[in-house]
C-alpha positions as CSV (number, residue, x, y, z in Angstrom):
1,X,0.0,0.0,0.0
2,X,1.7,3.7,-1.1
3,X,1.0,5.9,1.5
4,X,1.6,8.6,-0.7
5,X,-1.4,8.3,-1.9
6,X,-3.2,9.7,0.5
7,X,-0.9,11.3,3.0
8,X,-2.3,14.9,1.5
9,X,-5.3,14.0,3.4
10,X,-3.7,13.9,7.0
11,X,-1.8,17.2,5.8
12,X,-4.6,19.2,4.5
13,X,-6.0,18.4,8.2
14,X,-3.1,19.6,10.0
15,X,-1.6,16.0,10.7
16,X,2.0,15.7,9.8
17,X,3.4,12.2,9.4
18,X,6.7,11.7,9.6
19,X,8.7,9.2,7.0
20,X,8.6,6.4,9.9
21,X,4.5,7.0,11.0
22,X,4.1,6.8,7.4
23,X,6.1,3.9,7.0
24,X,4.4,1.9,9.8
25,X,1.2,3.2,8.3
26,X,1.9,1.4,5.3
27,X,3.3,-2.1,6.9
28,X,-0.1,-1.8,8.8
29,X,-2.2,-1.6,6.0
30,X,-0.7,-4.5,4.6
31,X,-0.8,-6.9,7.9
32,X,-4.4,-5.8,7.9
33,X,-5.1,-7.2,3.8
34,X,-3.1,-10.0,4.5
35,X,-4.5,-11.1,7.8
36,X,-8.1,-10.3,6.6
37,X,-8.2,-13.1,4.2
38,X,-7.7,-15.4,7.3
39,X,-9.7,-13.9,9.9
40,X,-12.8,-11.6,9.4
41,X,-11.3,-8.4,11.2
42,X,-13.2,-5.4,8.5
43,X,-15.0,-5.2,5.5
44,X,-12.7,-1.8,4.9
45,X,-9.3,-3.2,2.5
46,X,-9.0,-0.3,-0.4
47,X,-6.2,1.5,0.3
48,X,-8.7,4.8,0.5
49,X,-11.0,3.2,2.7
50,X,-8.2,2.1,5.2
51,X,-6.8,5.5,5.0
52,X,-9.7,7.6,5.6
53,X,-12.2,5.4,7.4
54,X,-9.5,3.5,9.4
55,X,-6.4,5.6,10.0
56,X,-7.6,9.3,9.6
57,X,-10.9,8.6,11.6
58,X,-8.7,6.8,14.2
59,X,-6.0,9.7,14.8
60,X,-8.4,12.6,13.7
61,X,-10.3,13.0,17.3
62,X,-7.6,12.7,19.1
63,X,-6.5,15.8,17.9
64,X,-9.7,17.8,19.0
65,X,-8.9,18.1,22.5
66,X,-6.4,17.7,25.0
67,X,-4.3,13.9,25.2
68,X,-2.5,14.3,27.8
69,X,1.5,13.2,27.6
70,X,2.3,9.8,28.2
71,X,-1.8,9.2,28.6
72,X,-2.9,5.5,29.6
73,X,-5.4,4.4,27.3
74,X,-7.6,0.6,27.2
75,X,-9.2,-0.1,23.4
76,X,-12.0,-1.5,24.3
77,X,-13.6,-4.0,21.9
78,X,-10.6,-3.0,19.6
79,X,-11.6,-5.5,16.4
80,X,-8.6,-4.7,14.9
81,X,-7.0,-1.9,16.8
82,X,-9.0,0.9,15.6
83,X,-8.4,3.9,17.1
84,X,-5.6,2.9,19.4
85,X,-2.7,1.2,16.9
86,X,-3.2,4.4,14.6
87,X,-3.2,6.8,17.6
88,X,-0.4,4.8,18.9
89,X,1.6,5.2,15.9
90,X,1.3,9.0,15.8
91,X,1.5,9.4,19.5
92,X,4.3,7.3,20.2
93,X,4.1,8.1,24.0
94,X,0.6,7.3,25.2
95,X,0.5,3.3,26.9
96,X,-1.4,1.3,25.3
97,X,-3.6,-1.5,26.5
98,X,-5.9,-3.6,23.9
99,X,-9.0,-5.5,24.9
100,X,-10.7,-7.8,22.8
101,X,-12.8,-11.1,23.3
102,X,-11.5,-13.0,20.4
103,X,-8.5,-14.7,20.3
104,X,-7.8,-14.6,16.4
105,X,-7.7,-10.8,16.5
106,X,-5.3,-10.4,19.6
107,X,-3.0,-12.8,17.9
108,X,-3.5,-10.1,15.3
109,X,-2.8,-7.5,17.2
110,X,0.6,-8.7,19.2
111,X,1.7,-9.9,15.7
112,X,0.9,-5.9,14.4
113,X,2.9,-4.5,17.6
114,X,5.8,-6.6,17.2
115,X,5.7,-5.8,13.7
116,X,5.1,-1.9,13.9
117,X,6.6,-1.7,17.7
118,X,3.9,-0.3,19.3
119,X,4.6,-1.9,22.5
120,X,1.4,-2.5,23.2
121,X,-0.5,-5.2,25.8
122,X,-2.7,-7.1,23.9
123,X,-5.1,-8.5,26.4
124,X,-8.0,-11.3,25.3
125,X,-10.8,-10.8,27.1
126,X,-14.2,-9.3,28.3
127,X,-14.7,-6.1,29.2
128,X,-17.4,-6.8,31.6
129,X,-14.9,-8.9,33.1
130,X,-11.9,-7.2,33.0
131,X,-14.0,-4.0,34.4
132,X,-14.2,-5.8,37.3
133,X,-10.4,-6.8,37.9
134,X,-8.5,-4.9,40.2
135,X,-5.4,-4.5,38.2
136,X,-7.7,-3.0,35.7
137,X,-10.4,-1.2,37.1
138,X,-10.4,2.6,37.3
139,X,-6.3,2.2,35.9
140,X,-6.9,4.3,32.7
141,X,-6.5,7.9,31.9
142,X,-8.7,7.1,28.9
143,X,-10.7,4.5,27.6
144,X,-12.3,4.4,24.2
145,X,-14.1,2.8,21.6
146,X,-15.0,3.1,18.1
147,X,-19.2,1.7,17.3
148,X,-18.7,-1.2,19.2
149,X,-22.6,-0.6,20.7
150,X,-24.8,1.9,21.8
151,X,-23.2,4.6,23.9
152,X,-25.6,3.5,27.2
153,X,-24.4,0.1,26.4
154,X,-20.6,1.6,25.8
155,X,-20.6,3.5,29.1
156,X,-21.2,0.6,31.0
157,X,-18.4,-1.3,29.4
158,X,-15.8,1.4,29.3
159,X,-16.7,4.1,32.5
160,X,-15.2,0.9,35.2
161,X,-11.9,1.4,33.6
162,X,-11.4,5.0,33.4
163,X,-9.8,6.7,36.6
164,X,-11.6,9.6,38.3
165,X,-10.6,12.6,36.4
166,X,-9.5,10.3,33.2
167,X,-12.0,10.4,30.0
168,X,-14.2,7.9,28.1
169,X,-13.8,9.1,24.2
170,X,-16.5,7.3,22.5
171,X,-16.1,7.4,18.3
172,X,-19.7,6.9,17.3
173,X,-21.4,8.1,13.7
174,X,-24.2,10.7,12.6
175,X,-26.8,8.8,15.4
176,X,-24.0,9.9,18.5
177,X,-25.7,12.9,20.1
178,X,-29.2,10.9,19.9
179,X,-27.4,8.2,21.6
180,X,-25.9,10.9,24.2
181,X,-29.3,11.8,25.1
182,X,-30.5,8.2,26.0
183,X,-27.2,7.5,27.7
184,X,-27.4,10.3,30.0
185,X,-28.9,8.7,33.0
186,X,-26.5,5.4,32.4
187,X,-23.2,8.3,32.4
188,X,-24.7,10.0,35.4
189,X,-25.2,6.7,37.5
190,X,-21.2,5.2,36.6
191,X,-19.5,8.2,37.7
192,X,-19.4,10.7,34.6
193,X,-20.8,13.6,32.9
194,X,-20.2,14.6,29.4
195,X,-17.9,16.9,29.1
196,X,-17.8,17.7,25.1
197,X,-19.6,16.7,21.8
198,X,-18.1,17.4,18.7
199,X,-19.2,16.9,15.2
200,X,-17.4,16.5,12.3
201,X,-17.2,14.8,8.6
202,X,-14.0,12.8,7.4
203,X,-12.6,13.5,3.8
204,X,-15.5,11.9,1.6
205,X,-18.3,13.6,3.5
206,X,-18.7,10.8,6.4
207,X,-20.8,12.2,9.5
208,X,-18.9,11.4,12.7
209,X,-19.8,12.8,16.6
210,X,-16.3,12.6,19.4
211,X,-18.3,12.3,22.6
212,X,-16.1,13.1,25.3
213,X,-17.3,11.8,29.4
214,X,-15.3,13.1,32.1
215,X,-15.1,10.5,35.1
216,X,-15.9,12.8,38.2
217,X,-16.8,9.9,40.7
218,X,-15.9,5.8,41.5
219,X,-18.0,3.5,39.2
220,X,-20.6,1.5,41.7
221,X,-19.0,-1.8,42.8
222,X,-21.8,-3.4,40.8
223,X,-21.0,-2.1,37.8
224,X,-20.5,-3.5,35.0
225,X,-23.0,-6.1,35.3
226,X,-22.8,-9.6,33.2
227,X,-23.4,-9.0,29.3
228,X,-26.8,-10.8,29.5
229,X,-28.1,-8.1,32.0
230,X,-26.3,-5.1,30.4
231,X,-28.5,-6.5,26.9
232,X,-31.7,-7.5,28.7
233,X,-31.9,-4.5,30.8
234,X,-29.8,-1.2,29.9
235,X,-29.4,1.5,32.4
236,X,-31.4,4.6,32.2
C-alpha cells in the first residue's frame, strides 16, 4: 500500500506524518489485507477506505482536544486496533492496553505491535470482566471505543476502567448525540458527565460525533454487570 497516496489528506487536516508513522502506516495496512483473508477483522481493504475510514478517523479525534502526555489508554472491543494502533503510531508516547474477546484478533494484534513496535498489551478478554479486575479497574486515563454498541451500552463497558478525572472518548457516527441523550442517565449513574460533543465529517463527506465523558466519581462496585443483564436490561 503507497502511502503517498493519500498522506495529503492527514496534511490538509493539519496531521504531519513523519517518513517512519508513514512507513508503519503502510506495513499496517498491509498486515491488515493480509490477515483479513484469514480472519474476518473489516470489510474496509482499499487502500482509501483504510486510509480515511480506518487511519484518519482513528488519529483525527484525538486531535480535537487535550491527550495528555504519556496518557494510559484501554481499546476496548478494539476489532482490529481501531483507534488505538493508529493513535499509537502517531503518538508514540501514550500506553497502550488492547482489549478484545476473540482470540484470532489479539493474535493479530501482538503480531501488528511486534511488527510496527507499538509496545502495546494485547489482552484477550471481556470487558465486563476485565472491568471488574483490580489490576484493571479505574487504571486508565482514557478509555475508548470506536461503534462497538450503543453509547448506554458503551458506558457501562468502558466508565469501570477510566480513573476519576481520566476520559471515556466514544467514536460513534451521525446517530452519537441521539445516543448521548438516551445514555445520560446510564453516564450519570457510573460516575461521569459529558464533558464535550463534537461533530465533524471525514474527507469523503462521512458524518462522525467525538463524545467526550469526564469521570468525576468511582463506578458503583456493581457495575458493570454480566453482558446478558447489560443486553436484557440497559441502564437509564
Amino acid at each position: 500500500m503507497e502511502l503517498s497516496v493519500f498522506k495529503d489528506i492527514f496534511n490538509e487536516n493539519g496531521i504531519v506524518l513523519t517518513d517512519e508513522q508513514s512507513a508503519r502506516l503502510e506495513k499496517y495496512a498491509d498486515m491488515l489485507v493480509e490477515y483479513n483473508k484469514m480472519v474476518n477483522l473489516t470489510a474496509i481493504t482499499d487502500d482509501e477506505g483504510i486510509a480515511v475510514k480506518h487511519f484518519f478517523d482513528s488519529i483525527y479525534p484525538f486531535t480535537l482536544f487535550d491527550l495528555p502526555e504519556g496518557a494510559s489508554l484501554i481499546d476496548v472491543g478494539t476489532g482490529a486496533g481501531f483507534p488505538s494502533c493508529p493513535l499509537k503510531v502517531y503518538r508514540d508516547d501514550i500506553r497502550l492496553t488492547l482489549l478484545d474477546s476473540l482470540n484470532k484478533r489479539i493474535s493479530f494484534l501482538q503480531s501488528l505491535s511486534d511488527n510496527i513496535a507499538l509496545n502495546a498489551k494485547c489482552v484477550h478478554g471481556r470487558a465486563e470482566e476485565f472491568g471488574r479486575k483490580p489490576e484493571y479497574r479505574e487504571m486508565y486515563d482514557i478509555a475508548t471505543a470506536r461503534a462497538v454498541a450503543n453509547l448506554t451500552d458503551l458506558c457501562e463497558y468502558c466508565l469501570p476502567f477510566v480513573k476519576v478525572g481520566g476520559l471515556f472518548v466514544s467514536l460513534k457516527g451521525s446517530s452519537g448525540s441521539e445516543e448521548l441523550d438516551k445514555a445520560k442517565p446510564a453516564i450519570k449513574l457510573l460516575g461521569g458527565k459529558t464533558e464535550k460533543v463534537i461533530e465533524y465529517t471525514l474527507p469523503g463527506g462521512d458524518a462522525r460525533t467525538l463524545i467526550l465523558i469526564r469521570k468525576t466519581g468511582e463506578t458503583p462496585a456493581k457495575y458493570p454487570r454480566n453482558a446478558g443483564q447489560i443486553k436484557k436490561k440497559p441502564l437509564g
